[in-house]
PDB file of N, CA, C and O in Angstrom:
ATOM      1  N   UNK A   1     -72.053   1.545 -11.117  1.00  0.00           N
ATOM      2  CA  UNK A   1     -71.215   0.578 -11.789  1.00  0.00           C
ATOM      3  C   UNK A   1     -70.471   1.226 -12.948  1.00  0.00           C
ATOM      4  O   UNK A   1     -69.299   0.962 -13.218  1.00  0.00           O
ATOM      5  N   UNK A   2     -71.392   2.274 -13.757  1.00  0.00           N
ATOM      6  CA  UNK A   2     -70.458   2.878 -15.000  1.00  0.00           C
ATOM      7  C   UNK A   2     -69.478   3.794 -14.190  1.00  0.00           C
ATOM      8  O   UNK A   2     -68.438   4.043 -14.799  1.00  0.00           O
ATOM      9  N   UNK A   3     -69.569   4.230 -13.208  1.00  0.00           N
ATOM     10  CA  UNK A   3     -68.628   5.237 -12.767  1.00  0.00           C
ATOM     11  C   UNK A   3     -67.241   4.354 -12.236  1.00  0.00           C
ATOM     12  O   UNK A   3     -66.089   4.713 -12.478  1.00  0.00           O
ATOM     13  N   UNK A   4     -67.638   3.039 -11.409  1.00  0.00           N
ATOM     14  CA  UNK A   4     -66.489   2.212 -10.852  1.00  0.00           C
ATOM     15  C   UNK A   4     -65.796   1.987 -12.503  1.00  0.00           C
ATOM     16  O   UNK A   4     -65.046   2.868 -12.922  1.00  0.00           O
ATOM     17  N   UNK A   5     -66.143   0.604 -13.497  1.00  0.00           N
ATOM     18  CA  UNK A   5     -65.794   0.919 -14.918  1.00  0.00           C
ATOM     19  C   UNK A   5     -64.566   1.862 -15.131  1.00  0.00           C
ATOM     20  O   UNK A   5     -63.352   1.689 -15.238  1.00  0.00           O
ATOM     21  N   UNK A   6     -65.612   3.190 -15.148  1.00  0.00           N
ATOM     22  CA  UNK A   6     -65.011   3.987 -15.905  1.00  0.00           C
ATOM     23  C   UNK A   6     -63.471   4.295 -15.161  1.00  0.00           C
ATOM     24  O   UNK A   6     -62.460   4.166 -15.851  1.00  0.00           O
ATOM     25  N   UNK A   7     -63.348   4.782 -13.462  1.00  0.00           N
ATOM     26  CA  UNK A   7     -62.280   4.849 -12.929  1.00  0.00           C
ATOM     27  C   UNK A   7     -61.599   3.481 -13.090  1.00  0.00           C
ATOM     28  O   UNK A   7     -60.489   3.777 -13.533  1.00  0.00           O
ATOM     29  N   UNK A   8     -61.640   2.579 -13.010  1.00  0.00           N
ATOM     30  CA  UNK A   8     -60.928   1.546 -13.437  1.00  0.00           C
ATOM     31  C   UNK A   8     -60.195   1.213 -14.795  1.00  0.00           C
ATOM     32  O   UNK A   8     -59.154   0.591 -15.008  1.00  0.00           O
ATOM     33  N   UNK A   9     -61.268   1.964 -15.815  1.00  0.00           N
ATOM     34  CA  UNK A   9     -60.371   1.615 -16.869  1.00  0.00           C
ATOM     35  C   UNK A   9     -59.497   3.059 -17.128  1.00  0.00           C
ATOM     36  O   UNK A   9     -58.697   2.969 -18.060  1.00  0.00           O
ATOM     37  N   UNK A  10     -59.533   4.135 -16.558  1.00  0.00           N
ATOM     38  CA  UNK A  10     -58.194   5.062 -15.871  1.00  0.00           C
ATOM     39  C   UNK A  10     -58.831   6.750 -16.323  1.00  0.00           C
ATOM     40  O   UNK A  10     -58.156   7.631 -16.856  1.00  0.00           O
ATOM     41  N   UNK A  11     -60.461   6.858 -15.882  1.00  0.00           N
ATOM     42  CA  UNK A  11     -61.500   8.129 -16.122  1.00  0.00           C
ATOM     43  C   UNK A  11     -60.474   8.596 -14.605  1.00  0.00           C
ATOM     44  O   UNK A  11     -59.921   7.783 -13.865  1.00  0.00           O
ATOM     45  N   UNK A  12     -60.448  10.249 -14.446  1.00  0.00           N
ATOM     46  CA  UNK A  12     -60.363  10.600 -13.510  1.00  0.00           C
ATOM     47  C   UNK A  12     -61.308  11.273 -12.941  1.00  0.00           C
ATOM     48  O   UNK A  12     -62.035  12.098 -13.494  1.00  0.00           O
ATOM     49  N   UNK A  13     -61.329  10.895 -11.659  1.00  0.00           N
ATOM     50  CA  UNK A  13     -63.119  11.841 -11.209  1.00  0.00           C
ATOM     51  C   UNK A  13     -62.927  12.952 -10.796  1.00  0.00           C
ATOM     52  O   UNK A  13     -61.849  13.234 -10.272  1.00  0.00           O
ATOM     53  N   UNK A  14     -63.924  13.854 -10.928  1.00  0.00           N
ATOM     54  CA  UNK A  14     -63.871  15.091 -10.244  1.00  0.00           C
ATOM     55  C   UNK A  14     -65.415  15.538 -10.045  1.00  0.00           C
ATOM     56  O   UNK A  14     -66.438  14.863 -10.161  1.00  0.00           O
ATOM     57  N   UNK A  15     -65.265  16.706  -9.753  1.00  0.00           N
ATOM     58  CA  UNK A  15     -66.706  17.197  -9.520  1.00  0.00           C
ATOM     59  C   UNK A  15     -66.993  18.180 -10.567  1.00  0.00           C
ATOM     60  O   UNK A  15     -66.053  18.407 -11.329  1.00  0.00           O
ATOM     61  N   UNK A  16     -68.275  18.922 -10.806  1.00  0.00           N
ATOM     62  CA  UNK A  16     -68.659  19.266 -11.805  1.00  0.00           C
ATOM     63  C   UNK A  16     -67.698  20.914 -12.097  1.00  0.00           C
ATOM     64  O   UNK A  16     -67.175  21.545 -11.178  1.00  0.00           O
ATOM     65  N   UNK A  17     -67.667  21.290 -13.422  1.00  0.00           N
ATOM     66  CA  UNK A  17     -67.061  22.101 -13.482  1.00  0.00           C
ATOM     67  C   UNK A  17     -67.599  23.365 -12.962  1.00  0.00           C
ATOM     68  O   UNK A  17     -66.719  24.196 -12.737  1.00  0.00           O
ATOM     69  N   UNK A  18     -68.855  23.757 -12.697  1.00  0.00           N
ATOM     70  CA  UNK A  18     -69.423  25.015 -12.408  1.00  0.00           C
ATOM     71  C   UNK A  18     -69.111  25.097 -10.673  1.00  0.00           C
ATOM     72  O   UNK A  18     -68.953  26.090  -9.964  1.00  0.00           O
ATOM     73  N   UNK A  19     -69.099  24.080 -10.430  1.00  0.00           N
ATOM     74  CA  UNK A  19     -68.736  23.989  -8.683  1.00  0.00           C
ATOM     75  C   UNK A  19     -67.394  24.498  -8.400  1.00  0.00           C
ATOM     76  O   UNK A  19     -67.275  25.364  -7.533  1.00  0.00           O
ATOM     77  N   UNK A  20     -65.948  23.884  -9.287  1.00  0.00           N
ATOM     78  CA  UNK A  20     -64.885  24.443  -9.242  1.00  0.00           C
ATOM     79  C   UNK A  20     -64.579  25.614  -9.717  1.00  0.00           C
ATOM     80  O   UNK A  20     -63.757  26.273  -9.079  1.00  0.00           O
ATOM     81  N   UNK A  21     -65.231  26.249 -11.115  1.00  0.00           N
ATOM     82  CA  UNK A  21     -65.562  27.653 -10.688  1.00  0.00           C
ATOM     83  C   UNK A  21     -65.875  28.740  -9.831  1.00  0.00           C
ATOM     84  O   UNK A  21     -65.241  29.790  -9.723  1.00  0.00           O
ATOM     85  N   UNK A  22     -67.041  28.357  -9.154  1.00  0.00           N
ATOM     86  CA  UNK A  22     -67.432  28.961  -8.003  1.00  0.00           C
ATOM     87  C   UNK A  22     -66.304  29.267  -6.790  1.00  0.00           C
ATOM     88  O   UNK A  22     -66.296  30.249  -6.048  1.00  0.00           O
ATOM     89  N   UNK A  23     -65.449  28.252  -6.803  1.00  0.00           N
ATOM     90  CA  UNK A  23     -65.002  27.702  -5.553  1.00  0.00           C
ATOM     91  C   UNK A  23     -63.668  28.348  -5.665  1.00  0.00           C
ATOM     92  O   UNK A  23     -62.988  28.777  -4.733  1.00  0.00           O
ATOM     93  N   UNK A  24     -63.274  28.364  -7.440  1.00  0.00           N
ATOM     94  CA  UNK A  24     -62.279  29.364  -7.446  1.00  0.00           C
ATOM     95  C   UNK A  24     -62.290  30.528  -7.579  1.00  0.00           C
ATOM     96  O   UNK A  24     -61.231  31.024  -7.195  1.00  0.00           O
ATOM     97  N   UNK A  25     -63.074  31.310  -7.991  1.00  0.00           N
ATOM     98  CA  UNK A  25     -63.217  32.673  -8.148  1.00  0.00           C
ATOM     99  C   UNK A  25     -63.205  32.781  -6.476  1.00  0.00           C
ATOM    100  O   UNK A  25     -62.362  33.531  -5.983  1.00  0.00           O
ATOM    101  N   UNK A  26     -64.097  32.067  -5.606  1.00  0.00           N
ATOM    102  CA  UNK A  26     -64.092  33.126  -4.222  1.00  0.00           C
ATOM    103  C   UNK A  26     -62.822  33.009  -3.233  1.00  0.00           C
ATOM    104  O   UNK A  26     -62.619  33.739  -2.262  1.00  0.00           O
ATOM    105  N   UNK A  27     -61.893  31.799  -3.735  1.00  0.00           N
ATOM    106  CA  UNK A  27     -60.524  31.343  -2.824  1.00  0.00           C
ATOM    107  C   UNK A  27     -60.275  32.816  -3.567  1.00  0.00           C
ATOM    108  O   UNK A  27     -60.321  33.864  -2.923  1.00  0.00           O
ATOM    109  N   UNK A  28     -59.994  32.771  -5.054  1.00  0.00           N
ATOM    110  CA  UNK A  28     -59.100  33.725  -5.629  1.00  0.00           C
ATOM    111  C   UNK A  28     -59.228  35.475  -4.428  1.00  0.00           C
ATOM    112  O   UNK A  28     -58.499  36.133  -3.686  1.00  0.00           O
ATOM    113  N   UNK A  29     -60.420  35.486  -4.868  1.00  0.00           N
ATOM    114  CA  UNK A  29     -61.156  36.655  -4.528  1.00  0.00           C
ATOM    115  C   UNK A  29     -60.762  36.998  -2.463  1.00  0.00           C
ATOM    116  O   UNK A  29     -60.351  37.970  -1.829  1.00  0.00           O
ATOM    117  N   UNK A  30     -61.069  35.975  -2.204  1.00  0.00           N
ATOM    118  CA  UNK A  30     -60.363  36.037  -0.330  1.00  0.00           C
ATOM    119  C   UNK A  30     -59.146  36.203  -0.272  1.00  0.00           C
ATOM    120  O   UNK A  30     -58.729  37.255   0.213  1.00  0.00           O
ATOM    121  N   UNK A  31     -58.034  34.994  -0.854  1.00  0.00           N
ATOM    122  CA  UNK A  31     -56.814  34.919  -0.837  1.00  0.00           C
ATOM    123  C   UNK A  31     -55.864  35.307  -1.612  1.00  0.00           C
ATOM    124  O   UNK A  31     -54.758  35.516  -1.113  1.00  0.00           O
ATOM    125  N   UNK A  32     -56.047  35.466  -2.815  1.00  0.00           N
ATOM    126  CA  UNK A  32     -55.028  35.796  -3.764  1.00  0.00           C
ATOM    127  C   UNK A  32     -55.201  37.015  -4.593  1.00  0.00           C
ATOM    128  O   UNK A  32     -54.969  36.973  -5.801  1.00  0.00           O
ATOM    129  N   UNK A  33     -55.744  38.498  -3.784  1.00  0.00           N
ATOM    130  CA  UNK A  33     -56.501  39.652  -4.146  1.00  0.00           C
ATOM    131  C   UNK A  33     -57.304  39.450  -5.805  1.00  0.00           C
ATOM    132  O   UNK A  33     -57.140  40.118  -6.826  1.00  0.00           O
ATOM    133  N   UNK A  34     -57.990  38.532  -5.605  1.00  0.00           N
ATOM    134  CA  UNK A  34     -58.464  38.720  -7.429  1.00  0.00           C
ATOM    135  C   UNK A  34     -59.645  39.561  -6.811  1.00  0.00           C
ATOM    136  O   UNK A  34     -60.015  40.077  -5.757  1.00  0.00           O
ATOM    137  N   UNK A  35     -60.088  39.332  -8.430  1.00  0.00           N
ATOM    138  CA  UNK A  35     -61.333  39.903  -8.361  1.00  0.00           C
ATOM    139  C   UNK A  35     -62.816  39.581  -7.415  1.00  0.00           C
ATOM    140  O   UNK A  35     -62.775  38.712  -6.544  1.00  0.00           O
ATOM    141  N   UNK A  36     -63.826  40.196  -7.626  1.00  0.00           N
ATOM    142  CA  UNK A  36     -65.120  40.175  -6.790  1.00  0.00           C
ATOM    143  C   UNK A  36     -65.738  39.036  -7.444  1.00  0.00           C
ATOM    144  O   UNK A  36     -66.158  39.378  -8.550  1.00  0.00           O
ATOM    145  N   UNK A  37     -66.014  37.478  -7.115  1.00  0.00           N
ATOM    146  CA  UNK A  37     -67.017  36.462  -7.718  1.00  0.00           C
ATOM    147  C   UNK A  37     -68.013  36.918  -8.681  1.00  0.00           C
ATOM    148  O   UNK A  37     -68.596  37.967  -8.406  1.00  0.00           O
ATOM    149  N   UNK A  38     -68.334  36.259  -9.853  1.00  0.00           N
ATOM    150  CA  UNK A  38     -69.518  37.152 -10.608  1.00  0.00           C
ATOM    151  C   UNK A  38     -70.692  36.294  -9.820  1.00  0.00           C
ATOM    152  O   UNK A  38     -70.800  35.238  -9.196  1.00  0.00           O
ATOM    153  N   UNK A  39     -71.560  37.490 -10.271  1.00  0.00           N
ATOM    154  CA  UNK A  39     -73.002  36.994  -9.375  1.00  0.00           C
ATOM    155  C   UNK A  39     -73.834  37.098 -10.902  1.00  0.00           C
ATOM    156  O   UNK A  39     -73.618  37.790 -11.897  1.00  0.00           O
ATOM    157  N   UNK A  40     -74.993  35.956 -10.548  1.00  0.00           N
ATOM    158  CA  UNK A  40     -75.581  35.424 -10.957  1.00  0.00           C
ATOM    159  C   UNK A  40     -76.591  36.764 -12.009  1.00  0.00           C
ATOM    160  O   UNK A  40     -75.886  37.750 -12.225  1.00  0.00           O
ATOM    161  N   UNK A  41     -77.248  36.815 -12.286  1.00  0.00           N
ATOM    162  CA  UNK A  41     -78.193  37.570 -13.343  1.00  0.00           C
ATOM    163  C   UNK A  41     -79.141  38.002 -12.297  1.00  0.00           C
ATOM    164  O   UNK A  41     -79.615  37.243 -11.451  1.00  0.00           O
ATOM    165  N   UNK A  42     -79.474  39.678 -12.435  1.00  0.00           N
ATOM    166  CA  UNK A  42     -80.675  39.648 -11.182  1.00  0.00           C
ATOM    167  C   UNK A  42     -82.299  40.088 -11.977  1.00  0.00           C
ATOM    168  O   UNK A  42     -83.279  40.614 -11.449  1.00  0.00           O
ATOM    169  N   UNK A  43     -82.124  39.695 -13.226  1.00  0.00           N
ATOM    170  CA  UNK A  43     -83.632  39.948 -13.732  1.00  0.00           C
ATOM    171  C   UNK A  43     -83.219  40.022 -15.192  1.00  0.00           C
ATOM    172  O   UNK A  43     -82.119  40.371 -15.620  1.00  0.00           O
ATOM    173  N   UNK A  44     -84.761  39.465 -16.196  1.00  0.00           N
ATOM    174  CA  UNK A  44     -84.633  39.762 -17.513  1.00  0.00           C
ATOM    175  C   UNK A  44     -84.520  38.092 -17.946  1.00  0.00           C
ATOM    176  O   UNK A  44     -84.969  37.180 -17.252  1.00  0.00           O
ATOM    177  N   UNK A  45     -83.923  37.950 -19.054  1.00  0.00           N
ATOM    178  CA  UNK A  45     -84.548  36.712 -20.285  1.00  0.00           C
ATOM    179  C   UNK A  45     -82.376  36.380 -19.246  1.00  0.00           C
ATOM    180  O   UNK A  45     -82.622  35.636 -18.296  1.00  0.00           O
ATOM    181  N   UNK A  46     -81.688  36.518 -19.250  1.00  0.00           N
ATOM    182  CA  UNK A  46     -80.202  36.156 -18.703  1.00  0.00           C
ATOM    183  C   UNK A  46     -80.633  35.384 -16.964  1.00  0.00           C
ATOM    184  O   UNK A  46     -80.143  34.314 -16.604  1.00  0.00           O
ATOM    185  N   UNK A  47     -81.298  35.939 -16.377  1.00  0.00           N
ATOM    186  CA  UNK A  47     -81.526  35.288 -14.963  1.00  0.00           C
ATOM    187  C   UNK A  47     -82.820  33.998 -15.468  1.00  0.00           C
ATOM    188  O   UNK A  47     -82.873  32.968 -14.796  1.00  0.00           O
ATOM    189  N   UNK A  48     -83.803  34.189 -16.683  1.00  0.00           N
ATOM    190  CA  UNK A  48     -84.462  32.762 -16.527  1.00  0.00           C
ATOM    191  C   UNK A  48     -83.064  31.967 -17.348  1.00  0.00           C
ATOM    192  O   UNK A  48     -82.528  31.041 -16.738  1.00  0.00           O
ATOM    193  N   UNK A  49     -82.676  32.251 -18.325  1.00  0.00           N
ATOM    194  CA  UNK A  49     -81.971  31.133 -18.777  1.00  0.00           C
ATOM    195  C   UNK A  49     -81.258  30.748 -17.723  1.00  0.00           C
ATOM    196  O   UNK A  49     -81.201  29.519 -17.703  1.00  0.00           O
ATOM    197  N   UNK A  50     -80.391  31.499 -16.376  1.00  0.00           N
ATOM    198  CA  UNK A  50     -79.402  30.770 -15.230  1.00  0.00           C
ATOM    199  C   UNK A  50     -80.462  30.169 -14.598  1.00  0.00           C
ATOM    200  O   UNK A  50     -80.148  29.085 -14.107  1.00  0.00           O
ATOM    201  N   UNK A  51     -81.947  30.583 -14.390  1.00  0.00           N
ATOM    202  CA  UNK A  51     -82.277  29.766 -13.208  1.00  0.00           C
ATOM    203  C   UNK A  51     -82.716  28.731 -13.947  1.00  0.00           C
ATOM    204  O   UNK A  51     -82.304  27.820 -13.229  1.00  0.00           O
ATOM    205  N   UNK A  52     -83.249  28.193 -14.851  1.00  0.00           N
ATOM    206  CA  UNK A  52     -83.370  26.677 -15.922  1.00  0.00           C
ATOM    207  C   UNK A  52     -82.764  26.400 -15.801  1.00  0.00           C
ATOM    208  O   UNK A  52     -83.018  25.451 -15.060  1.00  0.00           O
ATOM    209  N   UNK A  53     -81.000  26.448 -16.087  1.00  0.00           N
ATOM    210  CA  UNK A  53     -79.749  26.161 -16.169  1.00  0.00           C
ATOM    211  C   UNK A  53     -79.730  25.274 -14.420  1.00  0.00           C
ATOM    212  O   UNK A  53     -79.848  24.097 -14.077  1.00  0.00           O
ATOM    213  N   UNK A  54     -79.549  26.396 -13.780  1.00  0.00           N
ATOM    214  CA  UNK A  54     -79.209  25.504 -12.604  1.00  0.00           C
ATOM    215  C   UNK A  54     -80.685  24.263 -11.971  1.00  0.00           C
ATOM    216  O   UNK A  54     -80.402  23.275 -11.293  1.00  0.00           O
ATOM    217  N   UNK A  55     -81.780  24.516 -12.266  1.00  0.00           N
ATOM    218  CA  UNK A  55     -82.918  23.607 -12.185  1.00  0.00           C
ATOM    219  C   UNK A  55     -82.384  22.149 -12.880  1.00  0.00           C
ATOM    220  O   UNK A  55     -82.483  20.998 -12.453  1.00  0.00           O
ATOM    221  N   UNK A  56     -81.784  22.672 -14.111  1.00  0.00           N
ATOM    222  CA  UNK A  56     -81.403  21.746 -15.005  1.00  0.00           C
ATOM    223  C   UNK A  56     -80.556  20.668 -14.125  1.00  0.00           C
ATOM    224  O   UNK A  56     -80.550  19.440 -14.214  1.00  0.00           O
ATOM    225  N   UNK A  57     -79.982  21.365 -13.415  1.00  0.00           N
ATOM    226  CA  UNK A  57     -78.732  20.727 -13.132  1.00  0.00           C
ATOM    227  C   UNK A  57     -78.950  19.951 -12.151  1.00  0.00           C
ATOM    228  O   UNK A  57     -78.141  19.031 -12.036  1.00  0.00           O
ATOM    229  N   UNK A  58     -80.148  20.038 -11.061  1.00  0.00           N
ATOM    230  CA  UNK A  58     -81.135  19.881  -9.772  1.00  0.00           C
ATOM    231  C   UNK A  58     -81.299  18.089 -10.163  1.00  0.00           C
ATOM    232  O   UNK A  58     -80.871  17.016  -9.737  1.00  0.00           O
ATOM    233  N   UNK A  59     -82.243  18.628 -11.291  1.00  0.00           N
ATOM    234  CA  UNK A  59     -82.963  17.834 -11.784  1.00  0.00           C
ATOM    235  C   UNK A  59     -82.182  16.617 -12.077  1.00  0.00           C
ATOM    236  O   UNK A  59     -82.495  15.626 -11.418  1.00  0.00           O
ATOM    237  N   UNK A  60     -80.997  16.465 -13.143  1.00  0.00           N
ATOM    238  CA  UNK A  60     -80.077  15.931 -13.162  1.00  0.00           C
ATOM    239  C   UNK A  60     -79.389  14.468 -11.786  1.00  0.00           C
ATOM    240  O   UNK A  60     -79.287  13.241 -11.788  1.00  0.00           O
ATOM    241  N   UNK A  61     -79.052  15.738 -10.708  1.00  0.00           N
ATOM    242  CA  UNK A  61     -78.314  15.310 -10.067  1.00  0.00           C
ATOM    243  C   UNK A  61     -79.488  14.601  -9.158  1.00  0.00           C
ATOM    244  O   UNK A  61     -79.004  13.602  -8.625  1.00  0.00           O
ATOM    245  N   UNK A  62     -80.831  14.778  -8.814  1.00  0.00           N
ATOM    246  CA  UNK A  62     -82.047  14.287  -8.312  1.00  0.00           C
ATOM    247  C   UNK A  62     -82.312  12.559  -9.082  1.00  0.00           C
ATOM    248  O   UNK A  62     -82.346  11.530  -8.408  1.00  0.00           O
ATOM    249  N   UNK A  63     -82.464  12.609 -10.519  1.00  0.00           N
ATOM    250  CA  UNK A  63     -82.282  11.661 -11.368  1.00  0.00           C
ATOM    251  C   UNK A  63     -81.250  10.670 -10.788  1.00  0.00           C
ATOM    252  O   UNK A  63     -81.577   9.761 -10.024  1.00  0.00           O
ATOM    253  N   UNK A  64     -79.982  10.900 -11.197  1.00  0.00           N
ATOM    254  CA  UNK A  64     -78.532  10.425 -11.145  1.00  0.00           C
ATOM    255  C   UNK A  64     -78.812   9.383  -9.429  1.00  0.00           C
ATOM    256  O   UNK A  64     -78.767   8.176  -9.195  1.00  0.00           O
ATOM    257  N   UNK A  65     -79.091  10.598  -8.557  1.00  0.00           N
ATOM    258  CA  UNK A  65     -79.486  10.358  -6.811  1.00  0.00           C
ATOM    259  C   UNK A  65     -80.560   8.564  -6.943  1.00  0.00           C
ATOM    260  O   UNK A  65     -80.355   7.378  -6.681  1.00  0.00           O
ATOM    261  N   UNK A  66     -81.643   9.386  -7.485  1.00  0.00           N
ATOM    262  CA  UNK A  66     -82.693   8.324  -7.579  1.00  0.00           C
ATOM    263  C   UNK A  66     -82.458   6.781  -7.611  1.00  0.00           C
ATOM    264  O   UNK A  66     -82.644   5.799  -6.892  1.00  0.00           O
ATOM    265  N   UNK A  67     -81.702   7.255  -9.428  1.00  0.00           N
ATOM    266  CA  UNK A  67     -81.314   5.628  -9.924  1.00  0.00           C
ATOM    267  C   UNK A  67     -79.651   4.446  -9.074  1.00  0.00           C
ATOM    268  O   UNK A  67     -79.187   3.307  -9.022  1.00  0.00           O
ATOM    269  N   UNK A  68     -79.439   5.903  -8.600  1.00  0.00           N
ATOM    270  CA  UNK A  68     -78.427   4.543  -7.770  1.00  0.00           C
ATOM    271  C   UNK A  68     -78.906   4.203  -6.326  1.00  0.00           C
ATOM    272  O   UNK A  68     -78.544   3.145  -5.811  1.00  0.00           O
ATOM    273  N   UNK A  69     -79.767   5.138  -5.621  1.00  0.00           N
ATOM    274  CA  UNK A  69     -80.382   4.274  -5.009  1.00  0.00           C
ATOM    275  C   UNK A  69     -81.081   3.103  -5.274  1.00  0.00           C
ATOM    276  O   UNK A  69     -80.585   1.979  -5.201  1.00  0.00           O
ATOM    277  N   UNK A  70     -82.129   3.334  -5.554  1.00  0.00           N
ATOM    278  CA  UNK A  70     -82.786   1.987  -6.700  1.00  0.00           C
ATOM    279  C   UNK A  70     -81.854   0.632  -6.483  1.00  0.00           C
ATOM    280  O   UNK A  70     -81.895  -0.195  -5.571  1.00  0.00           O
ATOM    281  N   UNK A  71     -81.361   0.674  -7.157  1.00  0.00           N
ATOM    282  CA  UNK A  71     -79.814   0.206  -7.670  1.00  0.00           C
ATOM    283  C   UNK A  71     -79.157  -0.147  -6.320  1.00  0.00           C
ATOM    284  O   UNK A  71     -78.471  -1.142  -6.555  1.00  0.00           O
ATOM    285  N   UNK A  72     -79.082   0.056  -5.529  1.00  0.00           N
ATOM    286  CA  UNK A  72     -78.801  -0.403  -4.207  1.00  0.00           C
ATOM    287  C   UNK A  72     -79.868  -1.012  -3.206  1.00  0.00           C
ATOM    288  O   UNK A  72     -79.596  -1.801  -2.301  1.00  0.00           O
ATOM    289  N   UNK A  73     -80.960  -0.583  -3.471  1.00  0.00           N
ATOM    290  CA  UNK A  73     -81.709  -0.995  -2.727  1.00  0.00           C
ATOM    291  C   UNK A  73     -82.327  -2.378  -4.006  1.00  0.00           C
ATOM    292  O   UNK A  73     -83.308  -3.022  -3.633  1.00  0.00           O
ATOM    293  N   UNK A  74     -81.980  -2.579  -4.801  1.00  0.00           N
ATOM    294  CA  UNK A  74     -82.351  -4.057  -5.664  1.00  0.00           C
ATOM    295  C   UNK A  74     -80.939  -4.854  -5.194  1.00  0.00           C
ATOM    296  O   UNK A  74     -81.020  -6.017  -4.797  1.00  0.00           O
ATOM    297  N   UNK A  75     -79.710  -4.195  -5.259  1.00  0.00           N
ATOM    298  CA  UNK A  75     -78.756  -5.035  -4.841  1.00  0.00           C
ATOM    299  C   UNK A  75     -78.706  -5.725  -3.579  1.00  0.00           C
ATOM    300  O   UNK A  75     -78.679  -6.940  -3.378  1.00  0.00           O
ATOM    301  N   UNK A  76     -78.700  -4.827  -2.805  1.00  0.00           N
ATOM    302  CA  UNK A  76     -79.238  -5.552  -1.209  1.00  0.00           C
ATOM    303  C   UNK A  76     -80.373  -6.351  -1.181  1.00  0.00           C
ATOM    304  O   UNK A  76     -80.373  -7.275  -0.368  1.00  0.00           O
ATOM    305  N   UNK A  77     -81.217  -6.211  -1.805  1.00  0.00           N
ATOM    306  CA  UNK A  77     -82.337  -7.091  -1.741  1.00  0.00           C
ATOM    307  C   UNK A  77     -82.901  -7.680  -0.562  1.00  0.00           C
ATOM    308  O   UNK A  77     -83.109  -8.892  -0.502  1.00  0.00           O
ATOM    309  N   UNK A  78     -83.181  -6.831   0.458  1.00  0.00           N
ATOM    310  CA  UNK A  78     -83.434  -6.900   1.860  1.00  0.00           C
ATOM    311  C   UNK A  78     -84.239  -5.714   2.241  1.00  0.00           C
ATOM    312  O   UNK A  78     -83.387  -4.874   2.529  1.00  0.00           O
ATOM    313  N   UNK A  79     -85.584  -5.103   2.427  1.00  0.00           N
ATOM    314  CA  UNK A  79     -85.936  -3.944   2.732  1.00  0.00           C
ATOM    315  C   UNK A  79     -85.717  -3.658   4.231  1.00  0.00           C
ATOM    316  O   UNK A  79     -85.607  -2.511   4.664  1.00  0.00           O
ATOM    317  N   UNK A  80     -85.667  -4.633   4.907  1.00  0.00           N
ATOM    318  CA  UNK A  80     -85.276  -4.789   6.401  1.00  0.00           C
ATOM    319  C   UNK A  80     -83.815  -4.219   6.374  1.00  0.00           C
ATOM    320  O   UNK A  80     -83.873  -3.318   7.210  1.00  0.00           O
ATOM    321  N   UNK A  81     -82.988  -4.235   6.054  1.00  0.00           N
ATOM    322  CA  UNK A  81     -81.726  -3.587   5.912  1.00  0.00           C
ATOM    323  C   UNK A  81     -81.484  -2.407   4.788  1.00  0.00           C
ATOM    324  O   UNK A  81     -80.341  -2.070   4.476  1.00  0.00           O
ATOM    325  N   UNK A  82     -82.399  -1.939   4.335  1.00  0.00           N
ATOM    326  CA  UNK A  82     -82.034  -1.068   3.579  1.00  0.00           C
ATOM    327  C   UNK A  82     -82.339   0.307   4.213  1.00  0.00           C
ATOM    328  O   UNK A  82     -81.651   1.315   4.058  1.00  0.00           O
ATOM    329  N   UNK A  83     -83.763   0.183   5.143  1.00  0.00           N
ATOM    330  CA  UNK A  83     -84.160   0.901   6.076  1.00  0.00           C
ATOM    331  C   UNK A  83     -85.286   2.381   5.306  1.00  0.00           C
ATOM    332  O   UNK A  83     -85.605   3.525   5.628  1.00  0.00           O
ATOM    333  N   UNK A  84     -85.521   1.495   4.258  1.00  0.00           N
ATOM    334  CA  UNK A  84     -86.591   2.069   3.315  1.00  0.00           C
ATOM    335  C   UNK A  84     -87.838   2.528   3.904  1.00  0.00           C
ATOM    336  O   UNK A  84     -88.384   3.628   3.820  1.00  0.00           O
ATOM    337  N   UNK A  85     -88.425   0.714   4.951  1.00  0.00           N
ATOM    338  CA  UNK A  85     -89.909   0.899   4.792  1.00  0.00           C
ATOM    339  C   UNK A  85     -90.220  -0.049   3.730  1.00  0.00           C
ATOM    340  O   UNK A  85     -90.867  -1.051   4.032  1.00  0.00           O
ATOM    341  N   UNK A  86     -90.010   0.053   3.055  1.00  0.00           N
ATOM    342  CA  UNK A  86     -90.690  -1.353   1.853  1.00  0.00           C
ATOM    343  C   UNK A  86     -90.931  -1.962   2.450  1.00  0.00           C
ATOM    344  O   UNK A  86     -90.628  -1.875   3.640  1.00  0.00           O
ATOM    345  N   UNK A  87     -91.535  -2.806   2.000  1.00  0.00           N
ATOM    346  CA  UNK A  87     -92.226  -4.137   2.189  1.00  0.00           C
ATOM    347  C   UNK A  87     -92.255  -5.177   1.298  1.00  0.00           C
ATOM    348  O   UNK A  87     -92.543  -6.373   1.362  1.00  0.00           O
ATOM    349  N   UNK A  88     -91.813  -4.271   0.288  1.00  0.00           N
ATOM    350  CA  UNK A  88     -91.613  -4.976  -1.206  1.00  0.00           C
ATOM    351  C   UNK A  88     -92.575  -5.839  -1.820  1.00  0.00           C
ATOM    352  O   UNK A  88     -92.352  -6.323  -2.930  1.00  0.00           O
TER     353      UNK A  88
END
């Protein structure tokens, strides 16, 4: 509901910024001779802070996942159609 809101009152959506990073460095890198994608940290105190970082982000989007299900499955208010299993 905050996301409908928000595009309605004139938010533009997109996806997260580390994704369009990714996504441009490797178009760049295939198609438009750039450079080689950077890769991730391969050991030391720089690879735990990326792998927290991206856990972080897991976790997040697991959360985010959770509560709008929820949230749909209270709106429907039918476990027979939601195809849960509840029994409620």
């Amino acid at each position: 509901m905050a996301t409908v809101l928000d595009l309605r009152s004139g938010g533009v959506a997109g996806i997260g910024h580390s994704m369009v990073r990714w996504a441009d460095q490797r178009f760049a890198h295939r198609f438009a001779g750039g450079p080689p994608p950077v890769k991730p940290p391969k050991s030391g105190l720089a690879q735990v802070r990326y792998e927290w970082r991206e856990w972080g982000k897991f976790a997040l989007a697991w959360t985010i996942t959770l509560a709008v299900t929820l949230l749909l499955v209270g709106v429907v208010d039918n476990p027979a159609r939601c195809g849960t299993g509840w029994a409620g």
